[in-house]
C-alpha positions in Angstrom: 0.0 0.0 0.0 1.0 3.6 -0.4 1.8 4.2 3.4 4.1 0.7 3.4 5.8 2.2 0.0 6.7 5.6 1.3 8.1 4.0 4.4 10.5 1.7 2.5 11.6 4.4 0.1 12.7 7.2 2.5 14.3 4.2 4.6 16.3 3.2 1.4 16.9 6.9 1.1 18.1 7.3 4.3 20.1 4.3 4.8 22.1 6.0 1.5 22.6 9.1 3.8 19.6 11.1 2.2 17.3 12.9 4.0 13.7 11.6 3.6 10.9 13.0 1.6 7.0 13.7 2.5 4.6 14.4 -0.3 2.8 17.0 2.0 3.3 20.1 -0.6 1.7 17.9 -3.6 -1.8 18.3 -5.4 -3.3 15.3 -4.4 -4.8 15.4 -7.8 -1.9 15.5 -9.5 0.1 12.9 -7.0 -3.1 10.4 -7.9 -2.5 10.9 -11.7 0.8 10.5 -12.0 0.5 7.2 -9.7 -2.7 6.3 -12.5 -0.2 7.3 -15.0 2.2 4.4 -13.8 0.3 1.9 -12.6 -1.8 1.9 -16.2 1.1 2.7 -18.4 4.2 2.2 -17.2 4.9 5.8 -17.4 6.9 7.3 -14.6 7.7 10.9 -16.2 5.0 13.0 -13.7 5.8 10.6 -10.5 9.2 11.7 -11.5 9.7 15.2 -11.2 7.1 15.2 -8.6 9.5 13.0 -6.6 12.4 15.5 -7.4 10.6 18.5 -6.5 9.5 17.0 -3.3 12.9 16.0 -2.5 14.4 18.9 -3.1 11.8 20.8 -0.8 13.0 18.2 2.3 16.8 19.2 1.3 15.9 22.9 1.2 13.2 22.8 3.7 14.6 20.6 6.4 18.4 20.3 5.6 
């Protein structure tokens, strides 16, 4: 599930000395699409630069 996933990628994240992300400052519209936009295409452009703007909000943000 989507709770289980975000724990397991900000531990891999962290365990490589990266600081770990929240999707807090996402559109949950767009966050749902882009997920759609994988799980039915196997397209991972939008989940992409969603997860590299949220990242680098946590490293700006937080760090």
């Amino acid at each position: 599930n989507k709770r289980t996933a975000r724990i397991v990628s900000n531990a891999v994240l962290m365990n490589n000395n990266y600081c770990p992300i929240s999707f807090r400052t996402v559109d949950s519209i767009d966050y749902k699409k882009a997920i759609l936009l994988f799980y039915e295409q196997n397209n991972i452009t939008n989940f992409k630069r969603i997860f590299i703007d949220q990242f680098e909000f946590a490293v700006n943000t937080y760090f």
